[in-house]
N, C-alpha and C positions, 0 to 999 in steps of 0.2 A: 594123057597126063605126062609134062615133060619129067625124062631121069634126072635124075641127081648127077652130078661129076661127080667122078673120084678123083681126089690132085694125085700128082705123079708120087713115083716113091721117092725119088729126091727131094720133094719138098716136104715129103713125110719126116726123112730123114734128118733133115735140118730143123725142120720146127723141135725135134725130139730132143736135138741137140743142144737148140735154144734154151729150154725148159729146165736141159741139166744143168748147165752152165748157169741159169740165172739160181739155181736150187744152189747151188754153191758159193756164189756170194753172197747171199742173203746170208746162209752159215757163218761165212767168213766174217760178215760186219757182225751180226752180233755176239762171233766171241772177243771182236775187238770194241766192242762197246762194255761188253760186261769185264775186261780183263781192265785192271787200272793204269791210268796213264801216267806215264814216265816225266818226271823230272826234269826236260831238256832244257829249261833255260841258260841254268848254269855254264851247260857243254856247246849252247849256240855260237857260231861263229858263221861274219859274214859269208866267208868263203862255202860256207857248210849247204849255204842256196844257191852257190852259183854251181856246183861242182854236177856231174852228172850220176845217176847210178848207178852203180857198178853191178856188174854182171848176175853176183852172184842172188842180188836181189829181185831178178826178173825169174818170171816164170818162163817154162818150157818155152820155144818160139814165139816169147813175145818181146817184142821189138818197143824202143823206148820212144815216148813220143816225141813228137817234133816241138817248142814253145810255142805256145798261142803268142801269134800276133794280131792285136787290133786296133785296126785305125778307127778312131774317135770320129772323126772327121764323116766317115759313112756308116756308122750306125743308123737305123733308122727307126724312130718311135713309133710307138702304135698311133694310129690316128683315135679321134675321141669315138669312130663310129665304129673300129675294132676290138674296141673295151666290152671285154662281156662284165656286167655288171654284178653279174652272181661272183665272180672271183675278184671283187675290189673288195682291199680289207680296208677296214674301219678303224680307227685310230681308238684306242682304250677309253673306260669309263673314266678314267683317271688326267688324259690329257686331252684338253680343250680342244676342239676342234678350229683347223685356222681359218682368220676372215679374210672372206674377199674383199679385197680394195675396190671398192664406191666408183664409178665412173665418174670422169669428171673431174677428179683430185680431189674431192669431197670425202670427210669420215663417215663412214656411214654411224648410225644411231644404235648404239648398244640397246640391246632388249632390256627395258625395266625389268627389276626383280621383283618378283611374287612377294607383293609385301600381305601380312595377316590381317584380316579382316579390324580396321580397327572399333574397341568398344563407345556405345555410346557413352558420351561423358553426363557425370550425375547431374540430375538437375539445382539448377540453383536453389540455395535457402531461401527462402521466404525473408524479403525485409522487416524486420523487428520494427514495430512501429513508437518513434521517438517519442521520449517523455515530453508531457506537454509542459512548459514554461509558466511560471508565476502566472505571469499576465493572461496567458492562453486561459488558464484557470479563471483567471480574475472576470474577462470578457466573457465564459461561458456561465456567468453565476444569475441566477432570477432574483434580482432584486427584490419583486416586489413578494416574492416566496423568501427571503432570510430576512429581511426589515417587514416583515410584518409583524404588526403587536408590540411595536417601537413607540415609546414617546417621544411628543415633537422634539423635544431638548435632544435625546439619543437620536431620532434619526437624522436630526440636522449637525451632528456631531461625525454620524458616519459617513451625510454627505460631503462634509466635508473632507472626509481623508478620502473617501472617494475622488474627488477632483482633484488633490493634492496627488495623489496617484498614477491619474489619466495624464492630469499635463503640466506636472512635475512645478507647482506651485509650490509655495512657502506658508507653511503653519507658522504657530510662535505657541509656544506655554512654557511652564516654570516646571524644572527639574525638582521632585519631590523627594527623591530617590538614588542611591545610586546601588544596586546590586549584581554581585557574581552570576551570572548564567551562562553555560554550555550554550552556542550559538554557532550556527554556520554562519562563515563570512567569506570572500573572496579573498585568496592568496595573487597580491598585485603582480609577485614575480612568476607563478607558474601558471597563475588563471585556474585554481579548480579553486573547489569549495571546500572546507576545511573545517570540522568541528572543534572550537576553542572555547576556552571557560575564559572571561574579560569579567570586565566591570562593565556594565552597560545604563544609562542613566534613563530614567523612567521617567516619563511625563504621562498625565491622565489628563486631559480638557476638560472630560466631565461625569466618564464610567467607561470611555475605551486604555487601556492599558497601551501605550506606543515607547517601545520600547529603542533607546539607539546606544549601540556597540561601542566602545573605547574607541574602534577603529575607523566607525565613521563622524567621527566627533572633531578631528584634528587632519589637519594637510599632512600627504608623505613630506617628511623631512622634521614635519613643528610638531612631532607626536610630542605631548606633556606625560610627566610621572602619574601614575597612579594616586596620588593622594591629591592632585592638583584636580582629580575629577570628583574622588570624592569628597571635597569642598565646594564644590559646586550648587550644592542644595540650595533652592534658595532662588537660583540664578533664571533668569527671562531668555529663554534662545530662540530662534526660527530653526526649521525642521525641513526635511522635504520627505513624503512618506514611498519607501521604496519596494515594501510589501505587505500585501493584507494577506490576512487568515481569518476570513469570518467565520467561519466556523469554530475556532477556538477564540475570536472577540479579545484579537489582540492584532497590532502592524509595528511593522521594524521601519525607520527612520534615520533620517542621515542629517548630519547639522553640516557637514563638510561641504554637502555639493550647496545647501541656500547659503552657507558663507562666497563659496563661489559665483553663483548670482550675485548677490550683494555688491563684489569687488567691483564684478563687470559693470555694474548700473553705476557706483559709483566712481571707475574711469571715465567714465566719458558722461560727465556731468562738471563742467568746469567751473561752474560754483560752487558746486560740492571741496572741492581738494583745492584749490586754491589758497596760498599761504593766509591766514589774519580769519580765514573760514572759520565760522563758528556754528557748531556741531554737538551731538549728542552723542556720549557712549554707555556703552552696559556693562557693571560689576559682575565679572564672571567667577573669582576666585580672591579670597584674602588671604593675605601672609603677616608677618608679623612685622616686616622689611616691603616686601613687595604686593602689588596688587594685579589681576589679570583682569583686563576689560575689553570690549566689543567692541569696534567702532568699522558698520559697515564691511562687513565680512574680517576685517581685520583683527586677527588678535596681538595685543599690545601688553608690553610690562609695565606698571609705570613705576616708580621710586616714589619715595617720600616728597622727595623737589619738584618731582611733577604735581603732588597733587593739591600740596597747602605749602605756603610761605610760613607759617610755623612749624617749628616739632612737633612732631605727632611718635611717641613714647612706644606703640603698638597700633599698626593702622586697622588692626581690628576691631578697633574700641569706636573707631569714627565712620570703618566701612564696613559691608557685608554684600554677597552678594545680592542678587537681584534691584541695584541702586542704578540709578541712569542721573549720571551727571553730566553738567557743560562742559566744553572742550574746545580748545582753539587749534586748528590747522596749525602746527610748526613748518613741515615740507611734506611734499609726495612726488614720490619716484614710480611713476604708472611702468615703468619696464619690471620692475622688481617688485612690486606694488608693495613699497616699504611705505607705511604712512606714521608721521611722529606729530604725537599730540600733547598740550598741557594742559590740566585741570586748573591749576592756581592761575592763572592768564588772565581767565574770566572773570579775575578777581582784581582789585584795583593793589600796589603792593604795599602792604602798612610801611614798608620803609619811607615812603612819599613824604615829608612835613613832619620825621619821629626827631628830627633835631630842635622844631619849634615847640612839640607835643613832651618833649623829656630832653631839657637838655643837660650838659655836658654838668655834673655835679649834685643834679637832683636823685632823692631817696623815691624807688618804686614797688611798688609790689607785685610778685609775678609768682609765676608755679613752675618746679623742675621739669621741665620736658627729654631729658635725656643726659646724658653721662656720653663723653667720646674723647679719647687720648688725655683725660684730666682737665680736660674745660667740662663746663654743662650749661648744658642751652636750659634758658629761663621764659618763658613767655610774658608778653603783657596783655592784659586785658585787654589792648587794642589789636593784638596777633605781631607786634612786635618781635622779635627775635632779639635777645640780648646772652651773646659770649660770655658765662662770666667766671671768674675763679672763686677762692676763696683768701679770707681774710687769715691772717698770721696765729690767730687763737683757735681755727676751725681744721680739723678732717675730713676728708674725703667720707668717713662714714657715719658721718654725724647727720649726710642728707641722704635722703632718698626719691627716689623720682615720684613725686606725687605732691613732695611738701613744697608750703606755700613760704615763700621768704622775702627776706625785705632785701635789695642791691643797691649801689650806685653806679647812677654812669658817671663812665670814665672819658671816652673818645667814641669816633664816629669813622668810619671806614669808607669814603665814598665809592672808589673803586670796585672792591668787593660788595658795598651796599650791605654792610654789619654793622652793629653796634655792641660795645664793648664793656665789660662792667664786675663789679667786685660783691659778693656775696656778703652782708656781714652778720646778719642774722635768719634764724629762724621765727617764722612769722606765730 
């Protein structure tokens, strides 16, 4: 078994040395680590680094060092295969670690972030299934289950509004009625459906109650007052029916839209509107002044001078509605669909031959037909028109419109086509 060396004693001697020596500055630095440090900024001066130190700050033979010089120039780096990698430090949790530049000249692609699982999203609602529509209603209905046990009169009553329904034909009956009811009707400007209490005019055919709203009675723009409908009683119109409710054995109706047929058929019928045409209208409404009638979807006002060559005192006394009289085409304006008609037209005008019939000095008898700016129109028996005043012994309220008096003619107007004349008594 090989001895052991023993090193020499000088190398004993020196290692021991070594030992003391390093046991001493260890001392050394940490009572200059625990002792606090000095202030020097203030007393720093350049000169203060260049200077060397002075004696008294060296120890026992120890000799001041020489300044490190080092040229840059031959340093030399560790290569990457002398890196031990246990003593490469790591850059902090805190600073990003840096990228390597992409060969190429190319970015490389930063790593996505760890996004969170995301959730499913809720499922859809359930489509709400739409309200079914009038008609939808109407086409799902068993005829021959609600018209059963109908009489032929009633079921031929509600086939009718049945078809009238389907493909939007045109009824006709006589308004019996006109009363207030809360009704859903369409709002033209904002399109919904609107609960409104109107006047709404009642036809029955024969035991269905058809009921049609203020609002579909009249064209937007020509609506009429309220009391212009309820004088209507009375009156012949066409219908077009816009919903049934068999079930409650009633339907809603529209007079607007078979007036608008009406127009249509008769634009484009050129012997229909043609000036000298002679045609039929319907008395829709009396006034005491004015009258409202029908002619082909048209509604018309006429005056007194449209309808007789005589005074007529109150034309309610001579009209009413539901009358359909003759009517002569005056013009039509198919763009505007303005159509103007005369009732007396179709009448031949008694002024014709009333110079050889009454002339100019002869006593007649006739009846007051009206009072206007202090003349009064007088009639004759033949529908004559005579202007007349009174006599220098009589007042104004000595007549009244109804009484029968004796005149003379005076003069003859051919221009205006009047006749002129003086009242001188009561008959």
């Amino acid at each position: 078994m090989p001895r052991k060396k023993t090193p020499p004693a000088e190398t004993v001697d020196s290692m021991e040395q070594a030992n003391t020596l390093e046991t001493e500055l260890f001392a050394e630095n940490e009572e200059a680590a625990a002792a606090p440090a000095e202030e020097t900024f203030p007393h720093v001066s350049p000169d203060d680094y260049a200077a060397e130190p002075e004696a008294a700050d060296l120890q026992d033979g120890e000799q001041p060092l020489p300044a490190a010089e080092v040229d840059l120039a031959h340093v030399e780096l560790p290569s990457a295969a002398e890196v031990d990698p246990a003593h490469v430090e790591l850059p902090s949790a805190g600073t990003p670690p840096p990228l390597d530049e992409p060969s190429g000249g190319e970015l490389a692609a930063e790593p996505e972030p760890l996004s969170e699982p995301e959730t499913p999203p809720p499922p859809p609602p359930k489509p709400e299934k739409p309200e079914k529509s009038d008609r939808q209603i109407f086409y799902e209905l068993d005829f021959n289950e609600v018209d059963r046990g109908l009489t032929p009169e009633e079921r031929q009553e509600w086939n009718s509004i049945y078809a009238s329904y389907r493909s939007r034909s045109a009824l006709s009956g006589r308004i019996i009625g006109v009363d207030p009811l809360a009704i859903r009707v369409l709002n033209r400007q904002t399109g919904d459906m609107e609960q409104e209490v109107m006047y709404c005019a009642v036809v029955v055919p024969y035991r269905v109650r058809i009921v049609i709203p203020a609002s579909e009675m009249w064209e937007s723009g020509q609506e009429r007052p309220d009391f212009v409908l309820q004088n209507m009683v009375g009156a012949a119109i066409d219908f077009i029916i816009i919903k049934v409710d068999r079930e409650s054995g009633f339907a809603i109706a529209s007079r607007r839209m078979a007036a608008r047929s009406q127009r249509y058929f008769f634009s484009h019928r050129p012997a229909l509107h043609r000036e000298g045409a002679q045609t039929k209208c319907r008395v829709l409404s009396v006034g005491p002044r004015r009258c409202l009638v029908e002619c082909y979807g048209h509604d018309i006002n006429l005056t007194q001078r449209e309808l007789r060559y005589t005074a007529i005192p109150d034309l309610r006394d001579a009209y009413h509605p539901g009358m359909e009289l003759d009517c002569i085409v005056k013009s039509y304006d198919a763009g505007n669909a303005a159509l103007r008609i005369s009732v007396k037209e179709t009448e031949s005008n008694p002024f014709e031959g009333a110079e050889l019939r009454h002339p100019v000095g002869c006593r007649r008898q006739a009846v007051i037909a009206g009072k206007y700016g202090g003349g009064v129109f007088c009639n004759l028996p033949d529908g004559t028109v005579c202007m007349c005043g009174y006599s220098y012994q009589h007042e104004d309220a000595d007549f009244q419109v109804g009484d029968t008096v004796i005149l003379v003619v005076q003069r003859y107007d051919t221009e205006k086509r009047q006749m002129y004349g003086k009242i001188l008594s009561k008959w």
